[in-house]
N, C-alpha and C positions, 0 to 999 in steps of 0.2 A: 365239039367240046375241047377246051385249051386245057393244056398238060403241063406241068410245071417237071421242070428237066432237073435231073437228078446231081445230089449237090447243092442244090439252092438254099440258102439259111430263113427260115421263116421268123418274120419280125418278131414274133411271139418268144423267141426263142431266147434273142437280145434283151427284152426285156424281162424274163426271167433270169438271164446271168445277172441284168443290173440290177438288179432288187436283190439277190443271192450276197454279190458284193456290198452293195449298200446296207444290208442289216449286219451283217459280218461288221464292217467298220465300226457302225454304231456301237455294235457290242462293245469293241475293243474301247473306244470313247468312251462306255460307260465305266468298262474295267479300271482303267485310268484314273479317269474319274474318283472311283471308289477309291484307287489303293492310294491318290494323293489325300484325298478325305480321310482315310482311316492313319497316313500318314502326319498331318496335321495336326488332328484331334488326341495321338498318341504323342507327340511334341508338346502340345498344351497342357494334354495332363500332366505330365510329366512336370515343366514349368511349372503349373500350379501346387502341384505337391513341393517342392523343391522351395517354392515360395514358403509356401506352410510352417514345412518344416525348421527355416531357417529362422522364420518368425517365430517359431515357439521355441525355441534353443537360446535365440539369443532375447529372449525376452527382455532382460535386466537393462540391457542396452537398448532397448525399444522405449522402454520406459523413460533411461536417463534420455532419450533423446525427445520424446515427447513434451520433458519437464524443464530441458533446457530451451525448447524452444519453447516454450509459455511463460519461461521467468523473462526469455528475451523480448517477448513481446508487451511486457508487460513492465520492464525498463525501459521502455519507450521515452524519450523527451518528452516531456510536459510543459506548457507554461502554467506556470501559480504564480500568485498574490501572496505578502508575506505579510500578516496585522503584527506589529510590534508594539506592545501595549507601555504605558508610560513607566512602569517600573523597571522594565528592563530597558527602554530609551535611555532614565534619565539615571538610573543606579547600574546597570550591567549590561553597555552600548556592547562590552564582548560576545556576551553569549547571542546578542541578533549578528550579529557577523559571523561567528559558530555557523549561526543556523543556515545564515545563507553560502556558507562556503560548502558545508555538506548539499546544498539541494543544487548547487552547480557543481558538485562531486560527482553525482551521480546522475547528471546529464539533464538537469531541469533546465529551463530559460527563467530566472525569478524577479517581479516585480516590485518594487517597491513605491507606493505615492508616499513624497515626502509633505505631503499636505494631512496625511494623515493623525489622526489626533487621541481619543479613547473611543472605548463602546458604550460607554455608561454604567461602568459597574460601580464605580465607587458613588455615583449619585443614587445608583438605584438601590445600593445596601445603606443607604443614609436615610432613606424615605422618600428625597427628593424625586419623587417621579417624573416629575414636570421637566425636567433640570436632564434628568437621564434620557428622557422620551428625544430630547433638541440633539443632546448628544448620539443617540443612538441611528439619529435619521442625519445625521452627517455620515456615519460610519456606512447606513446601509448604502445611502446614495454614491459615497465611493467604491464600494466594491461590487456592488450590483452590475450588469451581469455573469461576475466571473462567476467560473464552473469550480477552481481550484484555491480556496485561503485556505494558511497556513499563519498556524499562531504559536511558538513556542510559552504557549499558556494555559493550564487545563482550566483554572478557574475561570478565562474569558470563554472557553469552549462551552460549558458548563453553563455560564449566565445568559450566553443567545443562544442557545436552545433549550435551556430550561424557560427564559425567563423574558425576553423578548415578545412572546406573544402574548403578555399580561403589559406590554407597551404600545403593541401595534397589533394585535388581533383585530379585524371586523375594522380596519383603520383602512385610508388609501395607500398603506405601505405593507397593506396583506401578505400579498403575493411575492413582493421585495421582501419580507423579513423571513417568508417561508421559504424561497430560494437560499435565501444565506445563511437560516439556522441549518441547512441539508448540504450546502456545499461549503464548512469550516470543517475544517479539521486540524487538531491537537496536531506537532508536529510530529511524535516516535508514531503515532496511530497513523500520519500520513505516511513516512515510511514502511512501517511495516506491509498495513493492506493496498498503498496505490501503485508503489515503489517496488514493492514486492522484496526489498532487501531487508538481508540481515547483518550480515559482516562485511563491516563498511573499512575495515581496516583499522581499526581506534585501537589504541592501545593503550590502558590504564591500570598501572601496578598496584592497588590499592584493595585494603577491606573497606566496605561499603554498605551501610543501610540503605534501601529505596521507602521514600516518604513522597503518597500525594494523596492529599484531601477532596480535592476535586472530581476527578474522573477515575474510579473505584473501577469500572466497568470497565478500563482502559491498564490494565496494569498488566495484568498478564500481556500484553504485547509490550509494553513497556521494560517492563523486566524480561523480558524474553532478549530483548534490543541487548539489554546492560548486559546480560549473559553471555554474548557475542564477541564482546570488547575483550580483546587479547590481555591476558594479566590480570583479570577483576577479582575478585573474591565478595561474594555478594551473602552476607549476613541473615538469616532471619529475622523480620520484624512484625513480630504481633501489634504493632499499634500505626502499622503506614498505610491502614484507610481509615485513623480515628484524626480527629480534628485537633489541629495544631493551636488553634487560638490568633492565626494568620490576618483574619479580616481585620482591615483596616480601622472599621467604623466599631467593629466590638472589642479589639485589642486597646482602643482609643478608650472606651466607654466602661471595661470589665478587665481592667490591667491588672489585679492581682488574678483570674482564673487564666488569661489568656498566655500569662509568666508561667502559671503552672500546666499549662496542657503544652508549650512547648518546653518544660522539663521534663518531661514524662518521655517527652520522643529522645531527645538530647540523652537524661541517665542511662534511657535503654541503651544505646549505640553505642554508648560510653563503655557500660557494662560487659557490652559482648567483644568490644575492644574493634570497634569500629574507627577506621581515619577518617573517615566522610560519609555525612549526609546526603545523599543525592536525591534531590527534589526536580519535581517538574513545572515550580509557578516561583514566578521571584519575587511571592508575596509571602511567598511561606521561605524562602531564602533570606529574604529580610526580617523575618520574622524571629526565625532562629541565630543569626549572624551578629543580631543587636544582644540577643542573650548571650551567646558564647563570649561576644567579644567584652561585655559587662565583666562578665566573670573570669575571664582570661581564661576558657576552656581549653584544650589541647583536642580542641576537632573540629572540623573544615564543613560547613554547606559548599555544596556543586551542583548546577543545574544540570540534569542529564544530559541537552547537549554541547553544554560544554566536555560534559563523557564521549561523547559519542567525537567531537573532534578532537579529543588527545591524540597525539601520537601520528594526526593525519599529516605530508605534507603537504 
């Protein structure tokens, strides 16, 4: 029998040290391990509170910065269409150049077709329906399919979407007059909500009534606009959503009540010691301009944006 000579290392032995070493390291690996993890995870929280807290302290500035970047996004450049209706063409070419200096004030790209002609309001408040329907389907086929018109006129506002679909409902020009009664817009209403502005820089020294018959529903943005204008002084008027006696066809037809429903606006303004009229249809500026000047009044009709470009340069 063979004897193993004393001093000899039994393989067993080795591989008991290397495992002895080997789970020793791993420990320490995992030690490591751990105290970068609990290192990390106490850096994040920390960050994260730190986050928090700064976020709730400076709130106010959270805010203004939320809200300047949403008015900024929403001053975006536009392109619009601009309907210029024939009373302002062919009586007050200023206030359409007004309007279009403001909508390239404020960073719009603005169209204008000079082929442009009415909507058919004054055929269609005459009776002529037939006469309004020819006129009205020139209008739509020009501006069809912009997304953006712009009309400094509440009354045209007013007549294609009130009154357009009593020309072309259930017609081949359906779908065309239902796009375009949803994409006009009055011009202080396209400011306010598309523009998202208020203080356009105007500046007008003046006391002032606001007078419109047409879009009632549109006036608190409208007078919100005038309120804006550096210098104003803006009057109380109990009668600037009652009817001036403006329309063409019943001014034409019922000239002693039409004389007296724009006295009625005119004394008041007079009364409270108003220097201006400020309207927003240059049918009711006409309206009242032919009385004042009859009578040699000492007070001024102004279309709102001709307000709204005072004082701009």
């Amino acid at each position: 029998m063979r004897r193993r000579s004393v001093g000899a290392t039994p393989n067993g032995f080795f591989i008991s040290l290397s495992v002895f070493y080997l789970s020793r390291a791993l420990r320490f690996r995992a030690f490591v391990l751990s105290c970068l993890r609990a290192f990390v995870l106490s850096c994040l929280r920390a960050f994260v509170l730190s986050c928090f807290r700064a976020f709730v302290l400076f709130a106010p500035s959270r805010v203004l910065f939320f809200t300047t970047f949403a008015a900024y996004k929403n001053l975006r450049k536009m392109s619009v269409n601009i309907f210029i209706p024939y009373e302002i063409d062919q009586f007050y070419p200023e206030t359409a150049q007004n309007a279009i200096a403001i909508l390239k004030r404020l960073g719009h790209e603005v169209h204008y077709d000079m082929g442009q002609t009415d909507a058919g309001q004054m055929a269609f408040e005459n009776g002529n329906w037939d006469e309004a329907k020819k006129i009205g389907e020139k209008f739509i086929n020009e501006f069809y399919p912009n997304d953006k018109i712009i009309t400094p006129s509440s009354s045209t506002v007013n007549f294609i979407t009130q009154h357009y679909a009593k020309l072309f409902f259930n017609t081949g020009l359906h779908l065309k007059y239902r796009h375009i009664a949803t994409h006009i817009f009055e011009f202080c209403d396209f400011i306010y909500h598309q523009t998202k502005a208020r203080d356009i820089g105007s500046v007008f020294g003046h006391r002032v009534v606001f007078h419109d018959c047409h879009l009632p529903e549109k006036h608190d943005e409208m007078t919100h606009l005038l309120s804006c204008v550096n210098g104003i002084k803006i009057l109380n008027n109990p009668f600037q959503k009652e009817e001036c006696g403006a329309h063409p066809v019943f001014s034409l037809n019922n000239e002693p009540v039409a004389t007296a429903m724009a006295l009625q606006q005119i004394s008041y303004a007079m009364k409270v010691g108003a220097e201006y009229i400020v309207v927003a249809d240059a049918a009711c500026k006409l309206h009242f301009d032919s009385y004042i000047k009859k009578q040699k009044l000492e007070i001024s009709v102004i279309h709102i944006v001709d307000v709204l470009a005072s004082g701009l340069s």
